[in-house]
N, C-alpha and C positions, 0 to 999 in steps of 0.2 A: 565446442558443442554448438550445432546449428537447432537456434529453438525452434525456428520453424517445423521444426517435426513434432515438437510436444505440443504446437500452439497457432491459432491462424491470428498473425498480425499483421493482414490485411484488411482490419478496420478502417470502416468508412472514416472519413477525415472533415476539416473545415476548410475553406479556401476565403480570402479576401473579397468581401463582398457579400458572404453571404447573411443570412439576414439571423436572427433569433430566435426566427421561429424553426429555421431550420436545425440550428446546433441545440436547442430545448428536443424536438424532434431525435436528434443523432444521442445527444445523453439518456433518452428513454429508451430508445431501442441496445442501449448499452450497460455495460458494467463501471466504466472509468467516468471518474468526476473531474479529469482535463482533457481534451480532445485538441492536438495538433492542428494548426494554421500550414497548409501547406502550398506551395505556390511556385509550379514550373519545377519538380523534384527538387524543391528545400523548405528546410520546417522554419519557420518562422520564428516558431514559439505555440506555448499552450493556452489555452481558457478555458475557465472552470466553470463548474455548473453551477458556483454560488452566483458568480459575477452575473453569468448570463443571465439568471434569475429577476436578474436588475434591470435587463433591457426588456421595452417594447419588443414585440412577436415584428412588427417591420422594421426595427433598427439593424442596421448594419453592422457585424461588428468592427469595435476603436482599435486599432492598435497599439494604443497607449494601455490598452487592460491585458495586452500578452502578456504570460509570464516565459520568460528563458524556459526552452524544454530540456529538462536531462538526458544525456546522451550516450549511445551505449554501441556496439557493435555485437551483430547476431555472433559472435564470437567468442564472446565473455563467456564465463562459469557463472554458472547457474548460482552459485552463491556471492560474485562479483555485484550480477545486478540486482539482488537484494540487496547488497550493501550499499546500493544506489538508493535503492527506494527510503531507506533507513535515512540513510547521510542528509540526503537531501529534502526529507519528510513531505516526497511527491507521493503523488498516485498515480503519475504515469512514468513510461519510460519508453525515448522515442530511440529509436535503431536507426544507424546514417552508416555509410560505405564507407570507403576511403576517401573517396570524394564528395562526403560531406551529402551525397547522395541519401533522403527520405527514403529509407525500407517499408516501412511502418514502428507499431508501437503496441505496448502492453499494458495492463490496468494493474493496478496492486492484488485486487482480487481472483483475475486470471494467473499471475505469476505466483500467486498461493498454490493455485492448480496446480499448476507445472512443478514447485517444489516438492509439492507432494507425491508426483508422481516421478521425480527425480533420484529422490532421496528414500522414499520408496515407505513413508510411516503411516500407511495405512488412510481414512477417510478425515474429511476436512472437521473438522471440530471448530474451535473457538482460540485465534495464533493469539499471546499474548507478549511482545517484543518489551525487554527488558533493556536499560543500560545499563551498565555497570560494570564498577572495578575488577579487572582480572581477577585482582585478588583478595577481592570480597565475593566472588561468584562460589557458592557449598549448593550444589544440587539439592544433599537432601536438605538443607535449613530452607530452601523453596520449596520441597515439599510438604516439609511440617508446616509451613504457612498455609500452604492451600488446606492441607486437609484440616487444620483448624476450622476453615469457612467450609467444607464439605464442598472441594474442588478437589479434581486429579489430574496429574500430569500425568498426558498418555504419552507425550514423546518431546525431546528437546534437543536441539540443533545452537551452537554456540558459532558466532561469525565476529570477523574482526570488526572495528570501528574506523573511522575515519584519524579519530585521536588512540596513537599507540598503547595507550593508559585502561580506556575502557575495551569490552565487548559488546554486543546483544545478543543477548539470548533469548531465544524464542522456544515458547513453551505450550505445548498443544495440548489444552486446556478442555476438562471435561465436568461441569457442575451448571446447575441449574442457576445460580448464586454469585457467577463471577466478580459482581457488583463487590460484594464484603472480601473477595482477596484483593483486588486494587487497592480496598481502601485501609487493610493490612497492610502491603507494601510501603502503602504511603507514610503508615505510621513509623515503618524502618526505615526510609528515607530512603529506597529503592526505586528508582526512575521510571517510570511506565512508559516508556516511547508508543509504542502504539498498542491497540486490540481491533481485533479484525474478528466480528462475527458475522458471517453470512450465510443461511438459510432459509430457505421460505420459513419455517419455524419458526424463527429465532430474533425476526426483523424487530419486535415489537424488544425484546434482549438487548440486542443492538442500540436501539434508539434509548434507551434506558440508560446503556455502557456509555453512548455518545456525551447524553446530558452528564453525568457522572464529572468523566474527564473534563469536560467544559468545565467543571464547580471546580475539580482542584489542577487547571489550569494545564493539562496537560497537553 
């Protein structure tokens, strides 16, 4: 499957040398919180918008603050490089050729897009990614959790892990409340790898869900 058909990843990029103020500039105009170091068609590596956060608007950026970029080929399935962004708990994911060749790259919340319009479940909601044992995974005992906190799952997608033992499952989440089913799970001892809410609506949600995870270390 060539994603460039679901998706333009010919986002702008960073290059060595450039300053702070530019890559703060490049993460505003975007969705992704690592943006590729790119140099003469090869990636370098990523930096994130916390790091950068940390620099002066005229500092250059260090090389020593790249992180390794994940790497994928416009070739993969479309559920391969989710189990990228999972395995590797990025937010980006850069596309290289054979020859190691820079294509571009995707954001975790664009490649939400594209899932969705892939797999075909209808509008973006609130993804809440699960880890867990195969066979401890009962649909509906996820859904008697949620509707205990007056949460509903509109739709759910199960992908393999990196370790043969677990899954993720991700579960497309519909409750004003999502706050009180995490901390449900939590009490079962069910893994929360990530939650992904994004709407203009919903920011103020999000930043709420963010602090959340940060308290029980997720």
């Amino acid at each position: 499957m060539n994603l460039s058909r679901w998706t333009d990843i010919n986002k702008k990029v960073l290059h060595p040398g450039d300053t702070a103020g530019i890559a703060k500039q490049l993460f505003q105009e975007g969705s992704a919180l690592e943006i590729p170091i790119v140099e003469k068609g090869k990636c370098l590596g990523t930096i994130s918008a916390t790091t950068i956060q940390s620099y002066e608007d005229s500092m250059e950026l260090n090389p020593e603050d790249y992180k390794k970029a994940v790497i994928s080929t416009l070739e993969e399935s479309v559920p391969g490089i989710w189990k990228k962004f999972m395995d590797n708990q990025c937010s980006t994911v850069v596309f290289e050729d054979a020859k190691e060749k820079f294509l571009g790259y995707t954001s975790v919340w664009d490649f939400v897009k594209i899932y969705k319009q892939v797999v075909g479940i209808g509008e973006f909601n609130c993804l809440l990614v699960l880890k867990m044992r195969k066979l401890d995974y009962v649909l509906s005992k996820l859904s008697s959790l949620a509707e205990e906190t007056e949460c509903y799952i509109i739709n759910v997608f199960v992908i393999s892990s990196a370790d043969a033992e677990y899954i993720y499952v991700n579960l497309d989440l519909e409750g004003e409340q999502p706050e009180g089913f995490i901390q449900t799970l939590e009490r079962h001892e069910i893994e929360v790898e990530r939650f992904l809410c994004k709407t203009e609506k919903e920011d103020v949600l999000q930043e709420r869900l963010d602090m959340l995870m940060s308290y029980l270390n997720v």
